[in-house]
mmCIF file of the N, C-alpha and C atoms, coordinates in Angstrom:
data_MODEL
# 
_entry.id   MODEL 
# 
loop_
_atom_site.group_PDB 
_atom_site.id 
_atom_site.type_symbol 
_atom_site.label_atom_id 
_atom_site.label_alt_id 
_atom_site.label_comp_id 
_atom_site.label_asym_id 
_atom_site.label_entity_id 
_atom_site.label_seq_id 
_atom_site.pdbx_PDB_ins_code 
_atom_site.Cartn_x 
_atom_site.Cartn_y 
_atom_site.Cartn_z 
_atom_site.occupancy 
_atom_site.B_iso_or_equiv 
_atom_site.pdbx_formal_charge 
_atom_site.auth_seq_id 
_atom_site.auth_comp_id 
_atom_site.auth_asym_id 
_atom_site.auth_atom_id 
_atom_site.pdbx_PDB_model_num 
ATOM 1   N N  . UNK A 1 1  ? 219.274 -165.680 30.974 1.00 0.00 ? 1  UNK A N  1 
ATOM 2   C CA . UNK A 1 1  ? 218.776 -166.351 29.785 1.00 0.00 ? 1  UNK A CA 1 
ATOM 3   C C  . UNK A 1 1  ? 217.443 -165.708 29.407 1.00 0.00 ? 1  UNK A C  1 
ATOM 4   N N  . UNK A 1 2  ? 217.109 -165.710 27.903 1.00 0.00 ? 2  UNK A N  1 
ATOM 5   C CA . UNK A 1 2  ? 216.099 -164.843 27.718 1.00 0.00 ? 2  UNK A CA 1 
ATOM 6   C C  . UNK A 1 2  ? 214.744 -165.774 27.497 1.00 0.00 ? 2  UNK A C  1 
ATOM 7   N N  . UNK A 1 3  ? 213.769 -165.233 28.645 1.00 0.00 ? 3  UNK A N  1 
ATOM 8   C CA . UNK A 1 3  ? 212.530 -166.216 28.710 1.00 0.00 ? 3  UNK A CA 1 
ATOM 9   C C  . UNK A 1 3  ? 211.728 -166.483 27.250 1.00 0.00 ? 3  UNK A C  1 
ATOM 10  N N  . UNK A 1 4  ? 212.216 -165.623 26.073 1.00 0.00 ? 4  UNK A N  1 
ATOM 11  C CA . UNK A 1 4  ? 211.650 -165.879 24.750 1.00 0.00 ? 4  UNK A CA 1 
ATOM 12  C C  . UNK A 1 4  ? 212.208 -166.420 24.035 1.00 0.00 ? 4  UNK A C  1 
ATOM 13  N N  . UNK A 1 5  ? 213.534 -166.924 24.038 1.00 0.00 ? 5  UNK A N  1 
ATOM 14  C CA . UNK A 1 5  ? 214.641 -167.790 23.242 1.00 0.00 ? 5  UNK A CA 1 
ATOM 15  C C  . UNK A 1 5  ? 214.269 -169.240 23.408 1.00 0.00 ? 5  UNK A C  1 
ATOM 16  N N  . UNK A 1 6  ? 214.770 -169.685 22.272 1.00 0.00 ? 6  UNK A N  1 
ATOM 17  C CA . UNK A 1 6  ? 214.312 -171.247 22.096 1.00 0.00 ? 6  UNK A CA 1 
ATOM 18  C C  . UNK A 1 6  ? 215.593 -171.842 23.464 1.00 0.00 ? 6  UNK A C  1 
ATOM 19  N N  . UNK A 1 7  ? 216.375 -171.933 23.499 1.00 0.00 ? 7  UNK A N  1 
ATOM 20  C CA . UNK A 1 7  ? 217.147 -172.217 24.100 1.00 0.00 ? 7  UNK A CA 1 
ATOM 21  C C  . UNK A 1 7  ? 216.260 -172.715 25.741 1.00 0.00 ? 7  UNK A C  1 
ATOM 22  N N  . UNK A 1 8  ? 215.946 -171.433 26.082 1.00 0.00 ? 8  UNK A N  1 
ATOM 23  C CA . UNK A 1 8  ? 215.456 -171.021 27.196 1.00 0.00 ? 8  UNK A CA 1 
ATOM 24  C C  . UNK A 1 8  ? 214.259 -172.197 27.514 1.00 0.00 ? 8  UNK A C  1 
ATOM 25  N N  . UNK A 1 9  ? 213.156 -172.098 26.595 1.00 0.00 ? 9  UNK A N  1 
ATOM 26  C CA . UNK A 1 9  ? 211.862 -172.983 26.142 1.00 0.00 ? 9  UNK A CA 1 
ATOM 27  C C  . UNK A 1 9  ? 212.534 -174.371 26.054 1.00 0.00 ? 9  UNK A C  1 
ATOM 28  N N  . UNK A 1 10 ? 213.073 -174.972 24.984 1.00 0.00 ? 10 UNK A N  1 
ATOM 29  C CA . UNK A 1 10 ? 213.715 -176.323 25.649 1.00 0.00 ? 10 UNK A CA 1 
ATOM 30  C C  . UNK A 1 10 ? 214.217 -176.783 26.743 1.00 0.00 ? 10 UNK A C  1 
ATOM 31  N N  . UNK A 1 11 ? 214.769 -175.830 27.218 1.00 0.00 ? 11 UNK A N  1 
ATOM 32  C CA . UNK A 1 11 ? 215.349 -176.355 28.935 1.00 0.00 ? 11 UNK A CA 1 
ATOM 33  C C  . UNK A 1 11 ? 214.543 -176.331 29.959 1.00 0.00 ? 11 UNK A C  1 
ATOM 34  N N  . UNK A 1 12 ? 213.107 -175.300 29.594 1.00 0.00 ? 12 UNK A N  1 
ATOM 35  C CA . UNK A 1 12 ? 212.280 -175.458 30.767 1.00 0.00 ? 12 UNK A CA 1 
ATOM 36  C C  . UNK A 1 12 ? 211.822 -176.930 30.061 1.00 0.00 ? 12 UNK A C  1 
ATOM 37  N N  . UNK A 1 13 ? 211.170 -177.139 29.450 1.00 0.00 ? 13 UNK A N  1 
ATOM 38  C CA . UNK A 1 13 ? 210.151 -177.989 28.717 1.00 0.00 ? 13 UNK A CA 1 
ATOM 39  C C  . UNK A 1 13 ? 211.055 -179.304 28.969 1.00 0.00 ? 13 UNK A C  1 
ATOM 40  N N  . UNK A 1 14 ? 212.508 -179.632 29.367 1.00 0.00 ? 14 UNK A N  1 
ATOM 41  C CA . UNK A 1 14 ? 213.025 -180.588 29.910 1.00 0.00 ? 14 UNK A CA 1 
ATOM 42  C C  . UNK A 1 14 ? 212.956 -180.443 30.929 1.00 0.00 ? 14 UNK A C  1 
ATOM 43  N N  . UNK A 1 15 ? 213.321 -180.146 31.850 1.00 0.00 ? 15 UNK A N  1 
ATOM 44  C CA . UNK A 1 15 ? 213.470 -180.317 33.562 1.00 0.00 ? 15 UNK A CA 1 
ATOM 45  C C  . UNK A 1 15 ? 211.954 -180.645 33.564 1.00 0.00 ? 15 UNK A C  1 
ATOM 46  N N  . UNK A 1 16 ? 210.683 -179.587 33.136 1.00 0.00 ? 16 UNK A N  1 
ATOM 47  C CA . UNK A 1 16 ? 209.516 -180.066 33.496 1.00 0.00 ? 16 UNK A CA 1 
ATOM 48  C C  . UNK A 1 16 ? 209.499 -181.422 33.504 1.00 0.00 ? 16 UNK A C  1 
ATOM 49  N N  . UNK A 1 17 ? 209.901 -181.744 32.198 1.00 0.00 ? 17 UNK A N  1 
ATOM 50  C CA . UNK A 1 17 ? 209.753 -183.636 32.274 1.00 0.00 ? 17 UNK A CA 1 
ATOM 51  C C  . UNK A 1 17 ? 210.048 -184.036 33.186 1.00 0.00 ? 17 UNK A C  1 
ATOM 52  N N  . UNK A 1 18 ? 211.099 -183.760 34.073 1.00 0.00 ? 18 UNK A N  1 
ATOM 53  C CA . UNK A 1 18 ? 211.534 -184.938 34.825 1.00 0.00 ? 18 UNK A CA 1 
ATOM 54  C C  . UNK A 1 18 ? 210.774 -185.059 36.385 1.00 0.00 ? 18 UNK A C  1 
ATOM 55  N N  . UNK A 1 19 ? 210.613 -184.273 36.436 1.00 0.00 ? 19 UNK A N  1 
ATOM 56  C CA . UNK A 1 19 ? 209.682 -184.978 38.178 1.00 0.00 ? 19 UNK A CA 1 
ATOM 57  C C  . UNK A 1 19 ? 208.301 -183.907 38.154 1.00 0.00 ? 19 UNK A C  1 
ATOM 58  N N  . UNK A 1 20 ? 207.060 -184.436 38.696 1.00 0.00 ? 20 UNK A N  1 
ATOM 59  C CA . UNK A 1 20 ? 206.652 -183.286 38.775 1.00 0.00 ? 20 UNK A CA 1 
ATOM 60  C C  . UNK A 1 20 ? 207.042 -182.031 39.967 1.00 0.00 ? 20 UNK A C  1 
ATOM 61  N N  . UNK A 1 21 ? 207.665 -182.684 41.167 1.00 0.00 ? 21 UNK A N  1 
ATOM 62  C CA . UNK A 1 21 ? 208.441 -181.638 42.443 1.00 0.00 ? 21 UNK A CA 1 
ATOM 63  C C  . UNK A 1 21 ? 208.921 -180.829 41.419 1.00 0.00 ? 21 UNK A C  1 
ATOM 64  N N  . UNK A 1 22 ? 209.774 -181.444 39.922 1.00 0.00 ? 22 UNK A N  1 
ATOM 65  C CA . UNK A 1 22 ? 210.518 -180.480 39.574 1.00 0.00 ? 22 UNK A CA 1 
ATOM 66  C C  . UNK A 1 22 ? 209.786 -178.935 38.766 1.00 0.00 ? 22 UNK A C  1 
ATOM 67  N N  . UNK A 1 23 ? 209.059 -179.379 38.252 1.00 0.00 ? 23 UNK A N  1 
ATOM 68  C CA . UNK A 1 23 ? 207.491 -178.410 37.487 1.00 0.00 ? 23 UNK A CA 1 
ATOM 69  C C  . UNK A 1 23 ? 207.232 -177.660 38.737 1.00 0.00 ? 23 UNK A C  1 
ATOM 70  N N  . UNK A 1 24 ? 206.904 -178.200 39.585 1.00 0.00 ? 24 UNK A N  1 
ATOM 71  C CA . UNK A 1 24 ? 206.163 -176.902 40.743 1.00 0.00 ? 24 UNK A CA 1 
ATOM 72  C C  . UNK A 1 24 ? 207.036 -176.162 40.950 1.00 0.00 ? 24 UNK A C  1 
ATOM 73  N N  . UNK A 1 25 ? 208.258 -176.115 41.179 1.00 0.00 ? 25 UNK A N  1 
ATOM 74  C CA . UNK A 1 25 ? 209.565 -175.705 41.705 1.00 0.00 ? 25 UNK A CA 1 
ATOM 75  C C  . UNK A 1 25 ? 209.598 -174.865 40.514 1.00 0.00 ? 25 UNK A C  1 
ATOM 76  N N  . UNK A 1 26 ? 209.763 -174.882 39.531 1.00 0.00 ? 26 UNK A N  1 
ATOM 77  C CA . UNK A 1 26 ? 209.878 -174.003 37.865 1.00 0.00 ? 26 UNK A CA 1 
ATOM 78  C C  . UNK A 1 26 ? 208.859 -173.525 37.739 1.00 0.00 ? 26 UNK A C  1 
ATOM 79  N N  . UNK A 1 27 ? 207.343 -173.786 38.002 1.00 0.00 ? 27 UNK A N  1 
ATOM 80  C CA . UNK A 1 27 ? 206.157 -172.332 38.389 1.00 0.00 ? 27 UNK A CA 1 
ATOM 81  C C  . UNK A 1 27 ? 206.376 -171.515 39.006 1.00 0.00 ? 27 UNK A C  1 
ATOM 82  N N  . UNK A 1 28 ? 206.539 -172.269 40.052 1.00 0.00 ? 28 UNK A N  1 
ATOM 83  C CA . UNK A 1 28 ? 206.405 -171.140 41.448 1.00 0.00 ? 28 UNK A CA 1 
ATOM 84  C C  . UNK A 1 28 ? 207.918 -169.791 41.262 1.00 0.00 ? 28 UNK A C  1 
ATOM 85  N N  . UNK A 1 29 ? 208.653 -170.769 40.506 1.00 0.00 ? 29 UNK A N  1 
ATOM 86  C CA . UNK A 1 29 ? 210.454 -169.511 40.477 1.00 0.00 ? 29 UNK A CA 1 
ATOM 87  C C  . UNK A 1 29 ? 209.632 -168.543 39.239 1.00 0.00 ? 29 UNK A C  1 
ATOM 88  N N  . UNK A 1 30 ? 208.930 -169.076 38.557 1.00 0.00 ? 30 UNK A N  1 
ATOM 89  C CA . UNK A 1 30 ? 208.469 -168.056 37.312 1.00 0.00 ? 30 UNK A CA 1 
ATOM 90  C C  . UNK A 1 30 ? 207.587 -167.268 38.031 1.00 0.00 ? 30 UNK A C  1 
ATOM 91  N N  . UNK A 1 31 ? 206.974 -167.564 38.550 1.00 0.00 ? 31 UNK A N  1 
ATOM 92  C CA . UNK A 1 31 ? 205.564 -166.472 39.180 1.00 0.00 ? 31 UNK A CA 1 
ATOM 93  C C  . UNK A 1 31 ? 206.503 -165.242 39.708 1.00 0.00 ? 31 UNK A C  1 
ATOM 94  N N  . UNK A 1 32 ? 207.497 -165.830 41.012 1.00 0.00 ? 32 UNK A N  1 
ATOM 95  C CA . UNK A 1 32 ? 208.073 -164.803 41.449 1.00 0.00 ? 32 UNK A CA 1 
ATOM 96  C C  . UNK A 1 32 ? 209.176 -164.062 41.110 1.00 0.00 ? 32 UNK A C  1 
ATOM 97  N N  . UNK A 1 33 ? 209.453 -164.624 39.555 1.00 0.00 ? 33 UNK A N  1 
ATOM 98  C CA . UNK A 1 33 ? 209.975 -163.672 38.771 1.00 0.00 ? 33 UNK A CA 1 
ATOM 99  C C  . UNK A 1 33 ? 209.431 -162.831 37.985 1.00 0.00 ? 33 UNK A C  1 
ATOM 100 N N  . UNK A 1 34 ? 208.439 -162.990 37.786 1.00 0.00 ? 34 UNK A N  1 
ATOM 101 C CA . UNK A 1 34 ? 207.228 -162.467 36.917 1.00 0.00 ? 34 UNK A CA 1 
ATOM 102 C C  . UNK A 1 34 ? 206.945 -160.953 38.080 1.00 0.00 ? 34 UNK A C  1 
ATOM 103 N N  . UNK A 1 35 ? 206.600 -161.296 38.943 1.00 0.00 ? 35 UNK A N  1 
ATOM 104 C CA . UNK A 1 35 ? 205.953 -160.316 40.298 1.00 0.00 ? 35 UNK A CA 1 
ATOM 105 C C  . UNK A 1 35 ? 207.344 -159.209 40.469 1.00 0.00 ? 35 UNK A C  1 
ATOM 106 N N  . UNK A 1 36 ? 208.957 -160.118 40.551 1.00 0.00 ? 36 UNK A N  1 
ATOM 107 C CA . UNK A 1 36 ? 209.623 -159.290 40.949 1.00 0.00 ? 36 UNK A CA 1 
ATOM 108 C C  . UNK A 1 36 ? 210.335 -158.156 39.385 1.00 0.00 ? 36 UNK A C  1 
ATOM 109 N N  . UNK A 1 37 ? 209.887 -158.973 38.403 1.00 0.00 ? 37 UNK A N  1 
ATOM 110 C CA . UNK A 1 37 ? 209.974 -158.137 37.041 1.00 0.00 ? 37 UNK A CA 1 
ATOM 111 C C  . UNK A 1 37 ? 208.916 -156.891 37.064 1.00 0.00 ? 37 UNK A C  1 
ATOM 112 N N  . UNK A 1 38 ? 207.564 -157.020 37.557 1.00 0.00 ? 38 UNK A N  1 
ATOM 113 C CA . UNK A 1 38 ? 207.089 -155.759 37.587 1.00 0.00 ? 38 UNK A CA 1 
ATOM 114 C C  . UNK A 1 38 ? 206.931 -154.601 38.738 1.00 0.00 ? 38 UNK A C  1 
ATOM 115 N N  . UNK A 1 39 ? 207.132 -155.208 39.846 1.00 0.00 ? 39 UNK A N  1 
ATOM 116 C CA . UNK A 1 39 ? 208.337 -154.176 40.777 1.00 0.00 ? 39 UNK A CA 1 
ATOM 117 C C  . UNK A 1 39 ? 209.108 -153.425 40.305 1.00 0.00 ? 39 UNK A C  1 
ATOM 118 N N  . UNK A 1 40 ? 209.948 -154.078 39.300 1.00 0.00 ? 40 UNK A N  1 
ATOM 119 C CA . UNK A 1 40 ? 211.061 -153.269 38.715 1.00 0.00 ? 40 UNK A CA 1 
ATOM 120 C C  . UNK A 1 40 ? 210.601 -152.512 38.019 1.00 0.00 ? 40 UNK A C  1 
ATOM 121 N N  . UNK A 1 41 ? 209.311 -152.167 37.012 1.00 0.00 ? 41 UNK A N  1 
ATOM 122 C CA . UNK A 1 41 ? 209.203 -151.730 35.968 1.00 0.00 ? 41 UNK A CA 1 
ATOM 123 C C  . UNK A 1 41 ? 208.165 -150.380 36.553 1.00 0.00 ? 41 UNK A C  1 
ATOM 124 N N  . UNK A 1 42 ? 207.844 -150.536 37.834 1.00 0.00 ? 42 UNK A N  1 
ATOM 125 C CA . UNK A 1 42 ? 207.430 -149.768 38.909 1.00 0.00 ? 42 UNK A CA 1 
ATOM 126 C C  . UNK A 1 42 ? 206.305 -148.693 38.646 1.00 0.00 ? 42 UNK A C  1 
ATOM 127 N N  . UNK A 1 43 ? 205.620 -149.645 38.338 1.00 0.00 ? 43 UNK A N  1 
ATOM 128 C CA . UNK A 1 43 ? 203.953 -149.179 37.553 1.00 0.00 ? 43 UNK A CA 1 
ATOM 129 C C  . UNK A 1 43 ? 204.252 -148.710 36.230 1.00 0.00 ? 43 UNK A C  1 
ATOM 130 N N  . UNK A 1 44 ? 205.331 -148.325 35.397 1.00 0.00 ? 44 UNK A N  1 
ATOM 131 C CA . UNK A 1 44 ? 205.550 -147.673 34.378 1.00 0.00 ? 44 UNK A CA 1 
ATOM 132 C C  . UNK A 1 44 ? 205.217 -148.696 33.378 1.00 0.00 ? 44 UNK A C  1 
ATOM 133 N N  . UNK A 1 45 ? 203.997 -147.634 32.501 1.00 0.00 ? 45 UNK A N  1 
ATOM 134 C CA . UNK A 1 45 ? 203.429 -148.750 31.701 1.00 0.00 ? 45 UNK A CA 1 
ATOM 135 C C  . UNK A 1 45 ? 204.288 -148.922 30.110 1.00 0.00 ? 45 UNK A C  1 
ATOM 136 N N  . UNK A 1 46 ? 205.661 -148.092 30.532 1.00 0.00 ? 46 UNK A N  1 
ATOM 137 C CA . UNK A 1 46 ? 206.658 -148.597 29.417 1.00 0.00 ? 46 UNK A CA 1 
ATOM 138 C C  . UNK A 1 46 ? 207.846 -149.020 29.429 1.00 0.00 ? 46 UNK A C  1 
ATOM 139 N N  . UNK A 1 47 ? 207.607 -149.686 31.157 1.00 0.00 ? 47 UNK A N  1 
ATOM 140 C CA . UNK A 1 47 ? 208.287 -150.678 31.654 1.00 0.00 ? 47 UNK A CA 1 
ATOM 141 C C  . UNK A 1 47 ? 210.225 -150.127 31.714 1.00 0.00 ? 47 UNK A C  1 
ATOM 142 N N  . UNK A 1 48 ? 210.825 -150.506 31.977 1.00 0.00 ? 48 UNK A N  1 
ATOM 143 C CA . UNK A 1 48 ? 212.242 -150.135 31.724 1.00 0.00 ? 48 UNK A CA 1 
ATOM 144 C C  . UNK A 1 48 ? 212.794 -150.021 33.656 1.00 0.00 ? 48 UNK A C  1 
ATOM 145 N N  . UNK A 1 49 ? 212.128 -150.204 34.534 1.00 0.00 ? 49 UNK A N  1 
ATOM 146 C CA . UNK A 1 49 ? 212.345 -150.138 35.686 1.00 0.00 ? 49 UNK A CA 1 
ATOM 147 C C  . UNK A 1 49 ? 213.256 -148.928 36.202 1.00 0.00 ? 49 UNK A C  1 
ATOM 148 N N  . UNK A 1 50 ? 212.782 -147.643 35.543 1.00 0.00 ? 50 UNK A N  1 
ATOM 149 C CA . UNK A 1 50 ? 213.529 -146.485 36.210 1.00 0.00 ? 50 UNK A CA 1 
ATOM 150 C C  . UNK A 1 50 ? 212.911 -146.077 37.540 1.00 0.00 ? 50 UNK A C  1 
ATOM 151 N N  . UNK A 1 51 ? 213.927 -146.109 38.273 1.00 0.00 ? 51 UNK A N  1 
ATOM 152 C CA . UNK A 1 51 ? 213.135 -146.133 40.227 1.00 0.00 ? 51 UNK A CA 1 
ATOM 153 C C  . UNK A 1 51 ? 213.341 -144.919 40.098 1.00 0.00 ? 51 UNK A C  1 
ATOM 154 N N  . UNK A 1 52 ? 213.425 -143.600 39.152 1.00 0.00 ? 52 UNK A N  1 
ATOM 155 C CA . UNK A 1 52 ? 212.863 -142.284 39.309 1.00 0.00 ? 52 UNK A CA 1 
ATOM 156 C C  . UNK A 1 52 ? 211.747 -141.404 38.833 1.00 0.00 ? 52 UNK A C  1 
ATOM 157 N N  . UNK A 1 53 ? 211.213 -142.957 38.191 1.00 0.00 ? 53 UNK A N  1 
ATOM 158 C CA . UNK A 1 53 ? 210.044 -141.793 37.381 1.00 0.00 ? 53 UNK A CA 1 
ATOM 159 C C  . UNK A 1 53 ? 208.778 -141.746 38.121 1.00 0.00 ? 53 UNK A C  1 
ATOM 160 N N  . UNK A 1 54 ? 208.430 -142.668 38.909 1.00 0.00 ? 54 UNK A N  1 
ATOM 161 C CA . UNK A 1 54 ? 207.403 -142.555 40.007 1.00 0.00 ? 54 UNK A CA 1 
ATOM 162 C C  . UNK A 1 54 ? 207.660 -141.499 41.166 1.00 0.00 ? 54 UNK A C  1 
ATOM 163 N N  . UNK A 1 55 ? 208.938 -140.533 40.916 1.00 0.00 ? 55 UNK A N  1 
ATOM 164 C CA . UNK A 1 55 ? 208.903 -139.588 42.124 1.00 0.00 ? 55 UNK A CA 1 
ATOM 165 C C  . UNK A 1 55 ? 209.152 -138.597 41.392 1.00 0.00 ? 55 UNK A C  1 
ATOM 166 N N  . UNK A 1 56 ? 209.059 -138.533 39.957 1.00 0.00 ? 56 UNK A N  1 
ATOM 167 C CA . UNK A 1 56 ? 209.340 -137.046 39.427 1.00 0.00 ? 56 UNK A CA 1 
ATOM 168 C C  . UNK A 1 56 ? 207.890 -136.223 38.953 1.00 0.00 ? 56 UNK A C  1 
ATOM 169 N N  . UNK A 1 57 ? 207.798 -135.348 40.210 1.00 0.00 ? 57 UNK A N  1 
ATOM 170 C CA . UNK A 1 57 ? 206.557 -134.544 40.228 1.00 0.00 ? 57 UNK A CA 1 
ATOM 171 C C  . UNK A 1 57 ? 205.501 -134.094 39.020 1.00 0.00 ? 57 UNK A C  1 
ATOM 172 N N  . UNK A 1 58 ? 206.864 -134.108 38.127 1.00 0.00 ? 58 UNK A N  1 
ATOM 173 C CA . UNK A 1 58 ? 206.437 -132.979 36.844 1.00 0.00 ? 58 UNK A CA 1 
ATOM 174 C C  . UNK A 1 58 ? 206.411 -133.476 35.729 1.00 0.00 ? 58 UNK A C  1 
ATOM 175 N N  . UNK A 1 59 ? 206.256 -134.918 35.493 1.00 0.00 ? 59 UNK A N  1 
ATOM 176 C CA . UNK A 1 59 ? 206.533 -135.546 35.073 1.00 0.00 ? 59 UNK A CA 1 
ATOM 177 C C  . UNK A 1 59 ? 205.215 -135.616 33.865 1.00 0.00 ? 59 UNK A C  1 
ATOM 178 N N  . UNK A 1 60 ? 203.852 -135.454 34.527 1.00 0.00 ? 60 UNK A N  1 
ATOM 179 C CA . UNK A 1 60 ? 202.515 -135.797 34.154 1.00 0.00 ? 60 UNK A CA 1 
ATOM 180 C C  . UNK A 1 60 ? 202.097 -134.537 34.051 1.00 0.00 ? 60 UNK A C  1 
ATOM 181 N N  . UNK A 1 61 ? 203.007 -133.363 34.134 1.00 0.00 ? 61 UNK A N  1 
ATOM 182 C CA . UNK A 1 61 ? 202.539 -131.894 34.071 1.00 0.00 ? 61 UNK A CA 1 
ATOM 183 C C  . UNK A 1 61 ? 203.134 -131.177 32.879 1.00 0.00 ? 61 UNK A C  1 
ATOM 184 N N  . UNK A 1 62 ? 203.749 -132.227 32.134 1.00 0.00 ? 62 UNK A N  1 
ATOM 185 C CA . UNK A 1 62 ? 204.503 -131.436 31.150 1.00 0.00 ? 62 UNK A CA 1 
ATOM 186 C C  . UNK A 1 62 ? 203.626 -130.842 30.075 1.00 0.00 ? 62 UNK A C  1 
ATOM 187 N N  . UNK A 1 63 ? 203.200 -130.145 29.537 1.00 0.00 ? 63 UNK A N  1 
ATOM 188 C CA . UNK A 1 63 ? 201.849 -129.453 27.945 1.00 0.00 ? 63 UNK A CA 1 
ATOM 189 C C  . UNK A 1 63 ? 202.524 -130.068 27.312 1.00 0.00 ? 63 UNK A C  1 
ATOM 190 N N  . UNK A 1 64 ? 204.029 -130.206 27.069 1.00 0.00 ? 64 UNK A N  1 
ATOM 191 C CA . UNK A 1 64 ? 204.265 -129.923 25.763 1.00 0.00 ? 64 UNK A CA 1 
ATOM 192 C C  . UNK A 1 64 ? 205.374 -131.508 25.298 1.00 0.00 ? 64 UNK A C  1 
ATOM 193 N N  . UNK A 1 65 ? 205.152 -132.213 26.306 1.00 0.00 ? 65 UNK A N  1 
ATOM 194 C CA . UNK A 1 65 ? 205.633 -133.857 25.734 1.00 0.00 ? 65 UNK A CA 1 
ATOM 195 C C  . UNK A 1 65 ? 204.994 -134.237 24.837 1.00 0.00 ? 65 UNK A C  1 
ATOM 196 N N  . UNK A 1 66 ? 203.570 -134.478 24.257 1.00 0.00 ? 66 UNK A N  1 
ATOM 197 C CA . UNK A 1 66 ? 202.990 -135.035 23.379 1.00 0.00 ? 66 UNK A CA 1 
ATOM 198 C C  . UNK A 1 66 ? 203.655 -134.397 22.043 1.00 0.00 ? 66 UNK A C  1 
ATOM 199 N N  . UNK A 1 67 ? 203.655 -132.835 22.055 1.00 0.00 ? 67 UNK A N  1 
ATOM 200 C CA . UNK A 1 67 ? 204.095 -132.294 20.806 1.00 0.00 ? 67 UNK A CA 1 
ATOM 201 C C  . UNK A 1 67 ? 205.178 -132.207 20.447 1.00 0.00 ? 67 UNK A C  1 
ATOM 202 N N  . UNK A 1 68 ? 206.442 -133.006 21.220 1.00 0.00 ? 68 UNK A N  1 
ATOM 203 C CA . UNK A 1 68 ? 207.582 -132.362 21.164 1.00 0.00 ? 68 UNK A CA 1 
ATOM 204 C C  . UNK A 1 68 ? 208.075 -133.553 20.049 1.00 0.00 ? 68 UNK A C  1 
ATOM 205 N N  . UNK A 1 69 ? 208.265 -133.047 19.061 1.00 0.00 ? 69 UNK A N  1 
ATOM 206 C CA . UNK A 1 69 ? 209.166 -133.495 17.103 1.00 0.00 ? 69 UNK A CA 1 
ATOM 207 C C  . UNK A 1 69 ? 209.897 -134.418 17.631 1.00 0.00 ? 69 UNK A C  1 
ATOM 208 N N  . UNK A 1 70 ? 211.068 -133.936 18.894 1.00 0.00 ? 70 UNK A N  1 
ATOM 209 C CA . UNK A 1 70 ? 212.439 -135.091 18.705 1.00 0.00 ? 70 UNK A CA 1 
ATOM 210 C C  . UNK A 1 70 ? 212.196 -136.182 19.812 1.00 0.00 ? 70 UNK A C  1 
ATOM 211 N N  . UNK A 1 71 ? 211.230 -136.207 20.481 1.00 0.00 ? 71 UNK A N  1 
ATOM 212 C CA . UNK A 1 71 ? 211.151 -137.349 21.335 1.00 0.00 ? 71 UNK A CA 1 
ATOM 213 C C  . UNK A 1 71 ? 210.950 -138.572 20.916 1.00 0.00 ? 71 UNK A C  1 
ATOM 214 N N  . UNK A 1 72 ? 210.285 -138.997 20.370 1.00 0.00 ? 72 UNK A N  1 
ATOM 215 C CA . UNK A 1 72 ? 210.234 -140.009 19.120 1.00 0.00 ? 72 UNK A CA 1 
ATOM 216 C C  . UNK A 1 72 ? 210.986 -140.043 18.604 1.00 0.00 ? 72 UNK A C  1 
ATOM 217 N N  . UNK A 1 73 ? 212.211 -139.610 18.005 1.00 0.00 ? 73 UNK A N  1 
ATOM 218 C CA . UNK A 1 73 ? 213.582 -139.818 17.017 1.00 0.00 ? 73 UNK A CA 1 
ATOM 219 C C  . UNK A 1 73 ? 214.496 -140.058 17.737 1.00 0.00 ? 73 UNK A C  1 
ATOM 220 N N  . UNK A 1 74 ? 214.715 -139.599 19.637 1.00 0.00 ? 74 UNK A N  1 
ATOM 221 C CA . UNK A 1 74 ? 215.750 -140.240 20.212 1.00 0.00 ? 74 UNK A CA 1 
ATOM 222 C C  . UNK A 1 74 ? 216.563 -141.495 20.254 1.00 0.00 ? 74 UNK A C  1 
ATOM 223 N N  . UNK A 1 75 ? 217.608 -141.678 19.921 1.00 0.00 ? 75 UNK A N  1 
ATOM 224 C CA . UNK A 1 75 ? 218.325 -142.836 20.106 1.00 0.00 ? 75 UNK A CA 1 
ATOM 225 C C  . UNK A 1 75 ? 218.691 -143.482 21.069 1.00 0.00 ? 75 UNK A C  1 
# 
């Protein structure tokens, strides 16, 4: 379910109501989804959780990524 959909927001914003055990229990699952969402995204500050771009050497050595026309137009 998507944490920005109304859908999503009403159903937390109910259960919260009902106990507070139940609220702590719905923080604490968000925190450590929150923590295990940026694990995934694995320092990449454009997120997408590719577990290869933190080991590709050459990655930060490229001259010519900034200038390159079709990188920006990829689909």
């Amino acid at each position: 379910m998507d944490p920005n959909s109304q859908e999503y927001i009403d159903l937390y914003s109910y259960v919260a109501s009902l106990t507070p055990e139940v609220y702590k229990s719905m923080k604490a699952w968000e925190q450590k989804r929150l923590v295990a969402e940026k694990k995934m995204a694995g320092g990449n500050p454009c997120g997408g959780g590719n577990p290869c771009a933190a080991k590709n050497p050459c990655a930060a050595k490229n001259p010519c990524a900034a200038k390159n026309p079709c990188a920006a137009k990829k689909k």
